[in-house]
N, C-alpha and C positions, 0 to 999 in steps of 0.2 A: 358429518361432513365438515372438516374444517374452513374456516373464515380465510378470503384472500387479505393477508396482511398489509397493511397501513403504512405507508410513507415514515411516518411517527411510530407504528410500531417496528419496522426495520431497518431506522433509525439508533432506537430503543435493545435490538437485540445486538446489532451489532459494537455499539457503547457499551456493553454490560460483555461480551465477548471479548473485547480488545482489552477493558478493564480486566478482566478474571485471566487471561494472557502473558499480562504486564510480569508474571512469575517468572515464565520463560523467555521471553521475549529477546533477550538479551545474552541466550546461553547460547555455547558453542556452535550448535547444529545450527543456529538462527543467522550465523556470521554473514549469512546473504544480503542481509538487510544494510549493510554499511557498507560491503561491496558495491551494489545497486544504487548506494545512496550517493556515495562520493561520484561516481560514474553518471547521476545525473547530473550532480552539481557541473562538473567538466564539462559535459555535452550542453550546459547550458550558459556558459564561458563567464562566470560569474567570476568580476574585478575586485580591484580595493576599489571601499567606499561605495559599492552597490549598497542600494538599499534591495531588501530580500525577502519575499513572502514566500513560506513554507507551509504548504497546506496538507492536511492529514501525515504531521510531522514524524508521529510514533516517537518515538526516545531520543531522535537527534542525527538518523542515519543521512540527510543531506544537512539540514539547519546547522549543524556543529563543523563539518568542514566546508559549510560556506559561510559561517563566522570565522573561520580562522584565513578564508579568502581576499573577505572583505576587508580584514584588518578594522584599525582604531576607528579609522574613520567613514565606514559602512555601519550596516545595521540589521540583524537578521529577526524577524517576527516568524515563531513557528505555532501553527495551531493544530487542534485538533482536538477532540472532544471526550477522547478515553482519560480522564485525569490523571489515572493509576499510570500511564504511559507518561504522561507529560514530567508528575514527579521523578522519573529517572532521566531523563531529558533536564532537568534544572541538575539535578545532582553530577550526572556528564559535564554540563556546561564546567559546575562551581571549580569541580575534579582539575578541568583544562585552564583553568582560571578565563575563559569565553566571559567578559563583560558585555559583551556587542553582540549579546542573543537574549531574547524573551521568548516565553513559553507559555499561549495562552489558550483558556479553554474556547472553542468554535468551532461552528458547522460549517464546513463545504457548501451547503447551497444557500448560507448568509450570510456572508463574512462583516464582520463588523472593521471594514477599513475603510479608508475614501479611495475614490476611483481614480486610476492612474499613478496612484501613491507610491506604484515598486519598478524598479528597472528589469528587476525577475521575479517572475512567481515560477513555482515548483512545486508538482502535485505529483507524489511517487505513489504508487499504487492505491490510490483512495479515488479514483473517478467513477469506478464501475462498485461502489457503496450507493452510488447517489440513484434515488430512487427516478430519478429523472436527471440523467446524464447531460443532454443540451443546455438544460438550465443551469447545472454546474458546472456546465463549459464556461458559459456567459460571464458566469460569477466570478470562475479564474480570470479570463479575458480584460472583464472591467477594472481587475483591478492592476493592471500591467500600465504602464506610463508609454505615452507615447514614444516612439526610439526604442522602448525596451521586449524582452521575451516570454513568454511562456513556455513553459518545459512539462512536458506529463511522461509518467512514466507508467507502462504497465505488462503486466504477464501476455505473452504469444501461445501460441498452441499447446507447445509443450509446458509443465508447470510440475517439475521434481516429477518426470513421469522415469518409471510406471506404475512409481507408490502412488501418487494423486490417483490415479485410475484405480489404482486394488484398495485406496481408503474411499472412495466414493462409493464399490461396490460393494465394499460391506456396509458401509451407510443403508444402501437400498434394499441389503439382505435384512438389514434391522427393523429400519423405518423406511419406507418407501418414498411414503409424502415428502423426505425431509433429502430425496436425491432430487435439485433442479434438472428441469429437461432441458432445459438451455439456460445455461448460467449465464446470468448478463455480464459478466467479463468475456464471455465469446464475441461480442459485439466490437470490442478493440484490441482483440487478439492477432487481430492482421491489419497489416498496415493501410489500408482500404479503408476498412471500418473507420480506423482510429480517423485517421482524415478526415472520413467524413461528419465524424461528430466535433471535431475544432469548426469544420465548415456552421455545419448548425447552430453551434456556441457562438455563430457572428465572428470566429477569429478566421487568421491566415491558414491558408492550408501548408501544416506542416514539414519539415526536412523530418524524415527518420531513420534514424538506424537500428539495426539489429541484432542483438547481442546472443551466443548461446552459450551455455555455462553448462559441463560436466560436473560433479564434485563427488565425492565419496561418504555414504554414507550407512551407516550398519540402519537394522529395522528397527531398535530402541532410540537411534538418533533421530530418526522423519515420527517415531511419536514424538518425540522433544516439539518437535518442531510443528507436529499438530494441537499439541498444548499451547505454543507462544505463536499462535497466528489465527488468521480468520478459519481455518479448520474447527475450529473450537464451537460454531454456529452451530452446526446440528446436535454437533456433541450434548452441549447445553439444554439445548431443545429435548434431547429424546431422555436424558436424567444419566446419573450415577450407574445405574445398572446393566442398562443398554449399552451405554460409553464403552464399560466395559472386557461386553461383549464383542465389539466393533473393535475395541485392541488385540484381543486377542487373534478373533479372525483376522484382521491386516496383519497382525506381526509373525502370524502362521505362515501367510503368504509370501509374506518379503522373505521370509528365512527358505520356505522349502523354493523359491523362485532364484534362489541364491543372490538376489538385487544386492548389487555393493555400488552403482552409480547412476546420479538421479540426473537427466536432461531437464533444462528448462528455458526458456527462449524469452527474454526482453524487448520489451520495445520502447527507444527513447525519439519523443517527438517532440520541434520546436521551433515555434513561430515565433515572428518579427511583427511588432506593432509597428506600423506608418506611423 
């Protein structure tokens, strides 16, 4: 019978996931991630001279054009705790000549900043990592400046379906243990939810919108793209062999299903500190 896993250990796999990622993370198929990212920076109306907290930053897809928002006389702090991510994120930066961004390693539900320190924080797809989501509500929350916003961004219903859906079932035909019966990103997958946990987090109840994105992608592209993202978790988990296995079954499926366009649904939410 296996062990219900540990705070610290899903923590632990998920760090070691996004690190071993960091390969693809950044190729073509992935291009969603700086779509998504510049799109929350916007929604989250960030000026010259904001100061800016960037929380489970990945390689720079908001941090880097909300350095280049902020201008000389802003300041943009991104963290996040995969290294192997972060060193492409300094190397974007140097690329853009971005002096008015740092890139440091940190947990989501510790932040090592002071309270009120940012006019925005921006948290794109890393709320539903935290093994206790209200608490890392809070943690965003406290560190927003009075006057200023909080922005989260996160997956809706749909997510690259209906490859998501034919990569989870061969997961299950693999490993069973390692398909969630309710993935806690269902929890702020609709706009209800998500509300309700900025409520919890002690913040304002959210404005949100809704994004949905078609995009075109062959079945060797969405593995690309299960290499360079959180797909990579059970992979990891079941070994080399298995993985596989689980390629082959999903990319059997995408081709005889003739899938050439993945849906997926966004949700951008943002609250105002009093």
């Amino acid at each position: 019978m296996s062990s219900v896993p540990t705070a610290k250990g899903i923590k632990a796999a998920v760090r070691a996931a996004y690190n071993a990622a960091s390969e693809h993370f950044d190729d073509a198929p992935l291009s969603f991630w700086e779509r998504f990212g510049r799109r929350s920076v916007a929604f989250a109306g960030i000026r010259q001279g904001h100061a800016v907290l960037d929380v489970c930053c990945g390689t720079g897809a908001s941090a880097l054009p909300a350095a280049e928002r902020v201008g000389p006389t802003g300041r943009v702090l991104g963290v996040d705790f995969a290294e192997r991510l972060l060193d492409l994120a300094r190397a974007k930066a140097r690329t853009r000549r971005l002096d008015n961004v740092e890139f440091v390693t940190g947990d989501l539900t510790s932040l090592d900043v002071s309270g009120g320190a940012f006019d925005v924080v921006v948290c794109a797809f890393g709320i539903f990592f935290a093994p206790d989501m209200p608490a890392a509500m809070a943690e965003l929350w406290r560190s927003v400046r009075p006057g200023g916003r909080l922005v989260v961004t996160t997956w809706g219903r749909r997510l690259l379906e209906p490859a998501n859906s034919m990569f989870w079932d061969a997961v299950r035909e693999e490993r069973p243990d390692l398909r969630p019966g309710s993935p806690p990103g269902l929890r702020v997958a609709e706009p209800a939810g998500l509300t309700q946990l900025f409520i919890e987090g002690g913040a304002q109840a959210p404005e949100i919108d809704v994004e949905t994105v078609v995009q075109t992608m062959i079945p060797e592209d969405f593995w690309t793209v299960v290499l360079g993202s959180g797909y990579r978790l059970p992979l990891d988990a079941m070994g080399p062999d298995a993985a596989g296995r689980v390629r082959g079954t999903l990319l059997q499926q995408l081709t005889r299903s003739g899938t050439c366009e993945l849906v997926t649904d966004v949700l951008y939410a943002r609250a105002s500190k009093a």
